[in-house]
C-alpha positions as CSV (number, residue, x, y, z in Angstrom):
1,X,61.1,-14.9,22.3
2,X,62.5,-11.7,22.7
3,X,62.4,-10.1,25.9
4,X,60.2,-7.2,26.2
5,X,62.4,-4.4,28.3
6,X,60.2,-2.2,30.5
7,X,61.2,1.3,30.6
8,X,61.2,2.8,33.5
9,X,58.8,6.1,33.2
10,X,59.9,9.3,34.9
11,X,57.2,12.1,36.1
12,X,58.2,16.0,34.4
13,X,59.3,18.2,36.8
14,X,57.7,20.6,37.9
15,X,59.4,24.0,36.4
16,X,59.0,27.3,36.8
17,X,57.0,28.1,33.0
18,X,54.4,25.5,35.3
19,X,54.2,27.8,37.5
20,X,53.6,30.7,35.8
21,X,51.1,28.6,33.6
22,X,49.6,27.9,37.5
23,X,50.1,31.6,38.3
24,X,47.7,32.7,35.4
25,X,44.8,30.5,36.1
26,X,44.7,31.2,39.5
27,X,42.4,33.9,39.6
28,X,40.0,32.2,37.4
29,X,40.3,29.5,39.4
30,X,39.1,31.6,42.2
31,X,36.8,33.6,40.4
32,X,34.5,30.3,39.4
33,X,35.0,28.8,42.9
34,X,33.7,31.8,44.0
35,X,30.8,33.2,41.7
36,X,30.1,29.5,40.6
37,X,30.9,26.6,42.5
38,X,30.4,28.0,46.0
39,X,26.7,29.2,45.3
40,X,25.4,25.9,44.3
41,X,25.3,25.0,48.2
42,X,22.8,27.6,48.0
43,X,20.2,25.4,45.9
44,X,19.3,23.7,48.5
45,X,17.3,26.5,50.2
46,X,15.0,25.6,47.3
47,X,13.6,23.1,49.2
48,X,13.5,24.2,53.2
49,X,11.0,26.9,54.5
50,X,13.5,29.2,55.4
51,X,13.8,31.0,58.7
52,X,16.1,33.4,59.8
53,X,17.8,32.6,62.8
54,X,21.3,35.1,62.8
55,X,23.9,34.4,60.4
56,X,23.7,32.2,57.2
57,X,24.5,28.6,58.2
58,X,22.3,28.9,61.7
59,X,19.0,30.1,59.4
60,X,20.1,26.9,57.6
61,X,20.3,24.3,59.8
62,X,17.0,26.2,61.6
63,X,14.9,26.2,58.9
64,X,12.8,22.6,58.0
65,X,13.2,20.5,54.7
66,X,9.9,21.4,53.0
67,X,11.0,18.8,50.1
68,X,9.2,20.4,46.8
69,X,6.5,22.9,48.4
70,X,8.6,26.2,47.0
71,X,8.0,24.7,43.5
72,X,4.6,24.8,43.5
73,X,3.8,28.5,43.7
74,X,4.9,28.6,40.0
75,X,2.3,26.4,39.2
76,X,-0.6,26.8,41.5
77,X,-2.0,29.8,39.7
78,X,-2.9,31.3,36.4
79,X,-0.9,34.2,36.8
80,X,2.6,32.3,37.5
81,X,1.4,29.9,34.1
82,X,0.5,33.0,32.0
83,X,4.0,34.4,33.0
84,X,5.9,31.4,32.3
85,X,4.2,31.1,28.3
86,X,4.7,35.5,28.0
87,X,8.6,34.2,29.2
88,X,8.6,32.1,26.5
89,X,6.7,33.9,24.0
90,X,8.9,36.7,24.3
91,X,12.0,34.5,23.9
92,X,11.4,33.3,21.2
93,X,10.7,36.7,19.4
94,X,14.1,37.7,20.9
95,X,15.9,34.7,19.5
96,X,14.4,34.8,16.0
97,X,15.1,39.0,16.0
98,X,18.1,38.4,17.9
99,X,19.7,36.5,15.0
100,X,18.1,37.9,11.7
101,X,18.9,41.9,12.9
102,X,22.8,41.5,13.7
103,X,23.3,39.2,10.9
104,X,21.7,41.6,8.3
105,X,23.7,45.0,10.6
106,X,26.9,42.9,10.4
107,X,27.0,42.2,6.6
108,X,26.2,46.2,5.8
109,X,29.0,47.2,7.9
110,X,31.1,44.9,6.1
111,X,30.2,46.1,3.1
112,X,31.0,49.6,4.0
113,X,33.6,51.3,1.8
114,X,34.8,54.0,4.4
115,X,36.4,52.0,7.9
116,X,35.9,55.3,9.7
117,X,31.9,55.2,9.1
118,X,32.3,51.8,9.7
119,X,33.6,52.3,13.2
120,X,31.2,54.8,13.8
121,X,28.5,53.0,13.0
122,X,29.7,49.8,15.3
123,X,30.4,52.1,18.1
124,X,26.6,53.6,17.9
125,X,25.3,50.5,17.6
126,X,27.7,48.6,20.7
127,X,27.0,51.6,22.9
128,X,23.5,50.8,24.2
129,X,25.2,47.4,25.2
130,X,27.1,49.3,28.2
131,X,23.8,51.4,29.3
132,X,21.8,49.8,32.4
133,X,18.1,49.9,31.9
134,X,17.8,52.1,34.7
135,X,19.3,54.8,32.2
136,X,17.6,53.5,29.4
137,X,14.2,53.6,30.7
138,X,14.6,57.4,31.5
139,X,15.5,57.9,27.7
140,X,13.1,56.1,26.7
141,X,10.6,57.9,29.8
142,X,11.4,61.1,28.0
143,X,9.8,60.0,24.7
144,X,6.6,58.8,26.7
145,X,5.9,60.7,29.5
146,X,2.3,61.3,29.6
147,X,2.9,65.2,30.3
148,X,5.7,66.3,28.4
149,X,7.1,63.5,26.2
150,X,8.0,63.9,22.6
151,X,5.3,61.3,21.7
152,X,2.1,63.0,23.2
153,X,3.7,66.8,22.4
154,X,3.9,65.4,18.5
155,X,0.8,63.8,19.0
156,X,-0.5,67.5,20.5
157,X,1.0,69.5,17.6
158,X,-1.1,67.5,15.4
159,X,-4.4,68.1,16.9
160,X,-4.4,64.3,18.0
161,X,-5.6,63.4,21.7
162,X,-2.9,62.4,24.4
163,X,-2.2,58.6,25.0
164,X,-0.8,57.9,28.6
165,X,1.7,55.2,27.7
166,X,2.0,54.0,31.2
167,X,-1.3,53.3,31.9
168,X,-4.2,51.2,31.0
169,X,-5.0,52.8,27.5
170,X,-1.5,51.6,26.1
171,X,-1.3,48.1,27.1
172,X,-1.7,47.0,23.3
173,X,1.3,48.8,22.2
174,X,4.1,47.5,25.1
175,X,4.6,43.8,23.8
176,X,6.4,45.6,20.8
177,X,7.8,48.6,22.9
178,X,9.9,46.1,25.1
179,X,10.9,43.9,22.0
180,X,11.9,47.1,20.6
181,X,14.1,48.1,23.2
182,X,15.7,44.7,23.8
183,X,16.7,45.2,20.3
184,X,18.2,48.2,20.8
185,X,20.4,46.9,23.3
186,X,21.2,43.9,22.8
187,X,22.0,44.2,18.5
188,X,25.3,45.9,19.0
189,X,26.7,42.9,20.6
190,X,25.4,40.6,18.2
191,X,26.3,42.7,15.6
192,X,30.5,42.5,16.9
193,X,30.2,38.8,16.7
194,X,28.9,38.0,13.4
195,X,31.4,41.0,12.0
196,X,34.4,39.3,13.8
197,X,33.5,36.1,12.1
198,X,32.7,37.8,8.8
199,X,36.2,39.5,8.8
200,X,37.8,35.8,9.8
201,X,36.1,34.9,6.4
202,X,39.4,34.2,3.7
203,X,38.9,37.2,1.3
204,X,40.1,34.6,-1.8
205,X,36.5,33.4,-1.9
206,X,35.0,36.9,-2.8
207,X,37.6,37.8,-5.3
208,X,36.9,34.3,-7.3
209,X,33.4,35.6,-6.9
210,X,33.7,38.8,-8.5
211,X,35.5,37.4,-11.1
212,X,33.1,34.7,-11.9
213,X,30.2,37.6,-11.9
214,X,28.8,37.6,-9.0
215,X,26.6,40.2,-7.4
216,X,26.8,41.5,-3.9
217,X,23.7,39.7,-3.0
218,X,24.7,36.4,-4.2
219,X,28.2,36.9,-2.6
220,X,26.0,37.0,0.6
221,X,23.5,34.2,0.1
222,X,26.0,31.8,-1.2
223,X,29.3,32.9,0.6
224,X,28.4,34.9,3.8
225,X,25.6,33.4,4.9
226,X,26.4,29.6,4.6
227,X,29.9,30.4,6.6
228,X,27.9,32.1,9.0
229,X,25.7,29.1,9.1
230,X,27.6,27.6,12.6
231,X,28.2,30.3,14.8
232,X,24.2,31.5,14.0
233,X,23.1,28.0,15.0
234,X,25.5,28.4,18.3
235,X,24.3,31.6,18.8
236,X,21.0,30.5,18.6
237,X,21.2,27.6,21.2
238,X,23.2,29.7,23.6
239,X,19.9,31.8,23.7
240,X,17.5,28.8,24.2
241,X,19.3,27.8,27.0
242,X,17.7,31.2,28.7
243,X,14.3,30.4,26.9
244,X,12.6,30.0,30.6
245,X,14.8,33.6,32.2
246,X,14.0,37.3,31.3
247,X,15.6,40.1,31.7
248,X,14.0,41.5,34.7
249,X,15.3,45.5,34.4
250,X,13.6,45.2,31.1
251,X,10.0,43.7,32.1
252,X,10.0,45.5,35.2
253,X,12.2,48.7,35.0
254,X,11.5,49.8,31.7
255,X,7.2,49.8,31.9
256,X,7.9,51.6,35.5
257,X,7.0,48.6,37.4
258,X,3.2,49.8,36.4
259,X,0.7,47.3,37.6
260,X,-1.9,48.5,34.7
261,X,1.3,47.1,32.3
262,X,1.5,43.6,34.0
263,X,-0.6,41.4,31.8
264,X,2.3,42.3,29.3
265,X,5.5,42.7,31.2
266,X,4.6,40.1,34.5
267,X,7.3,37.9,32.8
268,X,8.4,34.7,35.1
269,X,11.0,37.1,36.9
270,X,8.5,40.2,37.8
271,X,6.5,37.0,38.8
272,X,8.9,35.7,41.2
273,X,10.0,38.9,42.7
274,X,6.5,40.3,42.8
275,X,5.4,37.1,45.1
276,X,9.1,37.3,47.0
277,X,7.8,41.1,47.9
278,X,4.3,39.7,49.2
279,X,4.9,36.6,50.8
280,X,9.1,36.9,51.5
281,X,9.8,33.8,51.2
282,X,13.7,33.2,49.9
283,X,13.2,29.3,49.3
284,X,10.7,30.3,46.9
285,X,12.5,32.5,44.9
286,X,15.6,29.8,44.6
287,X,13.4,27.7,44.0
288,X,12.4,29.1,40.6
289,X,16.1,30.0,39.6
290,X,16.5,26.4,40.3
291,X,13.9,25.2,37.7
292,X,14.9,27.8,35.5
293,X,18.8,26.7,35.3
294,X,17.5,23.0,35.1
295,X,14.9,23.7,31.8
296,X,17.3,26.0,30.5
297,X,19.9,22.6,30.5
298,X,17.1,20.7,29.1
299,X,16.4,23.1,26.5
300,X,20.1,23.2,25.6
301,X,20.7,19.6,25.0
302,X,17.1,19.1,23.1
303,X,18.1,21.7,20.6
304,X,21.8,20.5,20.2
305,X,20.2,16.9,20.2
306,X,18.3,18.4,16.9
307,X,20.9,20.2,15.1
308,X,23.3,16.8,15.9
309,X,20.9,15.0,13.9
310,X,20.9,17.6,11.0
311,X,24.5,19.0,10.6
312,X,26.8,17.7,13.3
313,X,29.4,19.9,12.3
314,X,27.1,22.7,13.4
315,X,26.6,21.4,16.6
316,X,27.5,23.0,19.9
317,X,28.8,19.9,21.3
């Protein structure tokens, strides 16, 4: 039998394009120590009664394991149930909205003959995206102010009565306010995605399409649309995974933290920091980012789970 020679395997030096490679990375390397692995020590305030005692690490060891006691506050009334199903309610109204407006924005832009009103048109739209709802609620606090907003003065000129949209009178009309306005500013992001992916689209495929006959609207349902298909369902399950979070300026900001507007805007966050304000209790309040991060990983792999068993190419992971 032939004798089987070992070779004798040599490690790669370490060069100096390694280190630059190394170089690089490093302050993403510190920026997710930092921001992402470091604050996970914090979970476990989630379940001690915390007590200040000077710096951070004497509170810690100070304070007494209290094992799942912060959970239940989200659960021990109607109020922090009824916030947790608006949460969701509202999610999913953003999700379905948040997919089918961007999509439809992004294939009109793309069909736009001038680029110039094309950019014009994504910059308009994008720009809310940069805006902190501290600015946008005073924009949208000049359309609705009770004394001189554009709504009641219209509402004046046309011999109708007043509506005070901050108070009790209006509560009817804020579930689509705040959808409104999450649209607003959240679209123009959306938007840049699907454009970027309809522009990485390989133009062949329309021109055989315009030869064979084919209408603008059966270029989209039949070439747009179906190549779309994956990053829509990615989209999508990116934005389940944040089914149980809201956005707190929005909920609590926008309606003027009013307390006649909280059966529609006492979301699981207002929830949290409303009960954080009366009873300040930190443990409570990581607590519920705690369950939040841990159904939001749940809701993640169900839905990729689902869309694995219907089109794994479309899956996430």
């Amino acid at each position: 039998m032939a004798k089987v020679k070992k070779e004798k395997v040599r490690g790669k030096k370490f060069t100096f394009d390694d280190f630059e490679l190394i170089l690089l990375s490093l302050p993403t390397v510190i920026w997710y120590l930092v921001f992402s692995f470091l604050p996970l020590f914090g979970l476990l305030i989630a379940f001690k009664t915390w007590r200040v005692d000077g710096d951070f690490f004497s509170s810690f060891f100070a304070s007494d394991w209290c094992n799942f006691e912060n959970f239940e506050f989200m659960f021990m009334t109607s109020d922090a149930i009824r916030s947790l199903w608006l949460t969701i309610a509202y999610n999913v109204a953003f999700i379905i909205l948040g997919v089918v407006i961007p999509v439809t924005l992004a294939i009109m832009v793309s069909n736009l003959y001038s680029q110039k009103l094309g950019k014009v048109c994504q910059t308009a739209m994008f720009l809310p995206h940069f805006m902190s709802w501290i600015v946008a609620s005073y924009f949208l606090f000049a359309f609705m102010s009770p004394d001189k907003g554009l709504f009641n003065s219209a509402l004046t000129a046309l011999g109708l009565g007043t509506v005070d949209w901050y108070g009790q009178q209006a509560v009817g009309y804020w579930p689509l306010i705040l959808i409104i306005m999450n649209i607003w500013k959240t679209t123009g992001y959306g938007m840049v995605v699907y454009l970027a992916s309809i522009t990485g689209i390989d133009a062949t495929y329309y021109e055989a399409a315009v030869i064979d006959g084919a209408s603008k609207w059966q270029q989209t349902t039949k070439i747009t649309l179906p190549l779309l298909k994956q990053i829509m369902i990615i989209m999508s399950i990116m934005a389940i995974g944040r089914i149980f979070n809201s956005d707190f300026g929005l909920f609590y900001q926008v309606p003027k933290a009013t307390s006649q507007l909280f059966p529609v805007s006492m979301t699981l966050d207002v929830y949290i920091y409303t009960a954080l304000i009366t009873l300040g209790d930190i443990g409570m309040s990581s607590a519920a980012a705690f369950f939040q991060s841990i159904a939001g990983c749940i809701c993640i792999l169900i839905a990729n789970a689902i869309v694995t068993k219907i089109d794994r190419e479309s899956a996430f992971f």
